[in-house]
N, C-alpha and C positions, 0 to 999 in steps of 0.2 A: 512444221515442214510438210509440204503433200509428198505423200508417198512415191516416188520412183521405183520400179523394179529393173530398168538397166541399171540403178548404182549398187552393182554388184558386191564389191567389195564394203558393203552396210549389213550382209546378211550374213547372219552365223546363225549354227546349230540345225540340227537334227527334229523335226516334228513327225508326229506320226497321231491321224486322226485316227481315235481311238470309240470304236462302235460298239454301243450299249444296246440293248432292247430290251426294255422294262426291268431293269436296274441289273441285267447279266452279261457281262462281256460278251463277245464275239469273239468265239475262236481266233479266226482273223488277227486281232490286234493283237495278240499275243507273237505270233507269226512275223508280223511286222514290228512289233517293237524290239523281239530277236535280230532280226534283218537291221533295221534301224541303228542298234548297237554297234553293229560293224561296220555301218557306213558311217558312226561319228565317230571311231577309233580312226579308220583311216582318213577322216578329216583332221581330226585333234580336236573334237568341240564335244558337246553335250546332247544327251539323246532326251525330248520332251515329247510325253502325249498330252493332245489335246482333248479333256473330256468333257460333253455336255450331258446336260440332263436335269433333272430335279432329285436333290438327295441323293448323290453318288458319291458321294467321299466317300464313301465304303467300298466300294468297289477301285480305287483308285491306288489303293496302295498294293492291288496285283501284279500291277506292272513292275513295280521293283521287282519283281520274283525275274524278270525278264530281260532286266538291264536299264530301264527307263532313272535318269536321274531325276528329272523333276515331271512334273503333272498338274498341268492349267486345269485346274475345274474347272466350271462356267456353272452354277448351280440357279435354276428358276422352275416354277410351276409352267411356264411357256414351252421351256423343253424337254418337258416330260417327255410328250411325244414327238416325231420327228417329223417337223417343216421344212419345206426350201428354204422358204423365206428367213424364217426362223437362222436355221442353222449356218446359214450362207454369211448373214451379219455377222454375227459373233464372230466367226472363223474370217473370214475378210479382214477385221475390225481390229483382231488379235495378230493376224500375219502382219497390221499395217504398225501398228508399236511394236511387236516383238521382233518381227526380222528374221525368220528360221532360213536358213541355207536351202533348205530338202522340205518338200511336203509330202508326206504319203497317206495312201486312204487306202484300204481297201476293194475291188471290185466286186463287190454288192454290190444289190440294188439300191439302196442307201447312198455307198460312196458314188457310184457311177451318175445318181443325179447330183450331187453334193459337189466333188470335185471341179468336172466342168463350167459349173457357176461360178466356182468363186477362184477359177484360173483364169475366164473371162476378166470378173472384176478387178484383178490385181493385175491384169495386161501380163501374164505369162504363159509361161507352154505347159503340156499337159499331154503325159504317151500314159495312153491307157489300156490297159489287160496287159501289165509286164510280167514276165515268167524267170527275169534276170536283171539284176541292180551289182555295178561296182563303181568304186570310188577308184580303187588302186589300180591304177597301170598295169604294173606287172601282174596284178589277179584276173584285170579284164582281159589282155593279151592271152592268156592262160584259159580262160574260158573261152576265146573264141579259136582255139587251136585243140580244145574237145568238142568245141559243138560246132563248127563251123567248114567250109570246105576253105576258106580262105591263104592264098598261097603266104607260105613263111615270112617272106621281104613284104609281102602287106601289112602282115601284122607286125613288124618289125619297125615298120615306118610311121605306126600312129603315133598318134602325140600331138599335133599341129591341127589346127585349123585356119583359113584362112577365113578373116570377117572384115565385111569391106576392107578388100586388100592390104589389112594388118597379120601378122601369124596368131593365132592365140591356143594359148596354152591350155589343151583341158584336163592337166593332172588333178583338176578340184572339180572337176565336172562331171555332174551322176550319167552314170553311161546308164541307159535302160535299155532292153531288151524285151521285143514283143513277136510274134507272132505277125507275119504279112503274108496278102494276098493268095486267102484263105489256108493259113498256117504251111502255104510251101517254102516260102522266106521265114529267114529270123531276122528283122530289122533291129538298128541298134542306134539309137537317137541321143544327142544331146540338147540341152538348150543354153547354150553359153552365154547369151546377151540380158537374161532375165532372171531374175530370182522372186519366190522361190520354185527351184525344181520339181516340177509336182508328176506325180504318177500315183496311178492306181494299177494296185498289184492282186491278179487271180488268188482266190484262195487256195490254200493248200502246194502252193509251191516251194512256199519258205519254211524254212524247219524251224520249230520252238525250241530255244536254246535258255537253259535255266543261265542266269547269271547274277544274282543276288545283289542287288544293292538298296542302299540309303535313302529309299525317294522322299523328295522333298514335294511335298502336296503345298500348290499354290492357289490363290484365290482371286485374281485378277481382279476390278473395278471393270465391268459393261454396263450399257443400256441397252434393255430391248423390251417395248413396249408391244400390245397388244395390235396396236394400228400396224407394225410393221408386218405383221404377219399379213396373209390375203387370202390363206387355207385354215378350214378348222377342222381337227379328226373330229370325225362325232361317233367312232366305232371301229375296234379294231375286229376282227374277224382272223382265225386261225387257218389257213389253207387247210381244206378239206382234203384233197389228194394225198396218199404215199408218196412221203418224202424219201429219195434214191439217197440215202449217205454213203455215195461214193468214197467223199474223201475221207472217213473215219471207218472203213471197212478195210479188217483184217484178209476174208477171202472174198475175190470177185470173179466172177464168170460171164466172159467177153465172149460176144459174138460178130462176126463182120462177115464180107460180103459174100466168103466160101458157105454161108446157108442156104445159097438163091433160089437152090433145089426144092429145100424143103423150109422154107421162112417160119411159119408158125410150127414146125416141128422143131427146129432147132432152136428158137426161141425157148417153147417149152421146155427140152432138152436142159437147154442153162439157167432155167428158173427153178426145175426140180434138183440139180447139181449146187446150185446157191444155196436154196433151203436146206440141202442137208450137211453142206459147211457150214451153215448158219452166216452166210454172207447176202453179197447181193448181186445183181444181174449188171454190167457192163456194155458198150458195146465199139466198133468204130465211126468214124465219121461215115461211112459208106453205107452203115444200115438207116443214120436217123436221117442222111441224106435222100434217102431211098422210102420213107415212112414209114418202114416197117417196125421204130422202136424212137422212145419220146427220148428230144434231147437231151431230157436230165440223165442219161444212163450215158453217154458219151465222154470219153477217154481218149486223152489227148492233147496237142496246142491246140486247137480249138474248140475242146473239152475242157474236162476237169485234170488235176494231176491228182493220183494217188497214190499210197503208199500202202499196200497191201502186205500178209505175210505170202500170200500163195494168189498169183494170178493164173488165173486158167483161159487162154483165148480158143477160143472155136472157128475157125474159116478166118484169120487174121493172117494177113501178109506179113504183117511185120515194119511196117512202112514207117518209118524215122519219124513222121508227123503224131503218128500214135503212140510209138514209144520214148515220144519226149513228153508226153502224160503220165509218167512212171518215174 
């Protein structure tokens, strides 16, 4: 039977693409298969990673530690390293027999080419950099009456949509949440007419929630032959620059636009004040707007979220867009 993705009512369960780099997890999927868990409780169904690679059974029964009930291997020498082409098939090829409800990826740079291809090929929707995922009505209602300005009888009244002028009901429909029109909106998207629901979610916004279970390590039947690929790594290379670990940073020291005065003194100012927390430098959308500090140091919706024990900000307003990175 060829695949349909408006026969809705064909798709169950919970996926979550599960991102390796040279046989070690990603933070990330951990993140999401937490998140994941709770979105298949309030479904009623089961939470699956999909992991590729060469020789990662090992690696696969981590995710039990996280709530994942079962775990699609996909194991070849092809995908050791990461393809479009490569990766797009398998994951295409597996949503078209397996049927998941929900697809999530991470937003890496991995998921963020990954994703979009194979939401193309499956004719679905796709809200990418979410910083908010619910199933449940009365949870999403709840969240948008802490984060939202939205008057009471608005939020009162979701529930309905109208789709060529039938009602439809999106109590099973993943509500995403993202950042718009450069993070002064919070947009909140469904995609009712197709499955699966796919989003890619920022790192570091979802919390890692231990939940111990049973997984069941599976090993699916693919093809994927060398012709399909059309890329070959012939070299991996370590980024040579200081990497900013924002989001695994206890203390951070944020600077924003109140340095205009003095730019490279205050800059300095919060690199000598990190060094001696033993953290690292921060800053707002306003400074890396402005070029005076590289994006990776940026905090916020249109930053990173982190989760610091001690934030120190310098010249920061305080501005709702930056402290929804917190």
């Amino acid at each position: 039977m060829a695949f349909n993705s408006a026969d809705t009512a064909a798709f169950k369960n919970v996926w979550v693409f599960c991102e390796q780099r040279q046989g070690v997890m990603m933070p990330t999927t951990f993140e999401l298969i937490s998140e994941g868990r709770k979105l298949a409780n309030e479904l009623g169904v089961e939470l699956c990673g999909i992991l590729l690679g060469d020789n990662v059974d090992g690696i696969a029964a981590e995710l039990g530690e996280y709530g994942a009930d079962k775990v699609y291997v996909y194991n070849s020498p092809l995908l050791k390293d990461f393809t479009t082409d490569a990766y797009t098939k398998v994951i295409v090829e597996a949503v078209e027999e397996l049927k998941p409800e929900v697809l999530l990826f991470g937003a890496s740079n991995i998921g963020r080419d990954l994703a979009p291809r194979c939401a193309a090929r499956l004719h679905t929707g796709l809200c990418a950099d979410c910083t908010h995922l619910d199933i449940d009505m009365p949870n999403y209602k709840g969240f948008l009456r802490e984060a939202s300005t939205l008057p009471e009888e608005r939020i009162e009244k979701l529930g309905t949509v109208m789709i060529n002028r039938e009602p439809h009901d999106v109590s099973r429909d993943l509500k995403m949440t993202r950042p718009a029109f450069g993070g002064h909106l919070m947009a909140s998207i469904i995609c009712p007419r197709f499955r699966p629901a796919m989003a890619t979610v920022r790192p570091g916004v979802m919390k890692k929630r231990e939940c111990k279970k049973n997984v069941e390590i599976l090993h699916p039947a693919f093809e994927l032959a060398a012709a399909d690929i059309h890329t070959e790594v012939t070299e991996t290379v370590k980024a040579a620059k200081k990497l900013v670990d924002l989001i695994g940073a206890d203390f951070i020291v944020s600077v924003g636009r109140g340095i205009s005065k003095d730019v490279e003194g205050g800059i300095k100012l919060a690199e000598e004040l990190a060094e001696v927390l033993g953290g690292v430098v921060g800053s707002s959308r306003a400074c890396v707007d402005a070029g005076w500090i590289s994006a990776d140091h940026q905090v916020g919706q249109t930053g990173k979220t982190v989760h610091p024990k001690v934030y120190v900000a310098l010249g920061i307003s305080g501005a709702i867009q930056h402290k929804a990175g917190m």
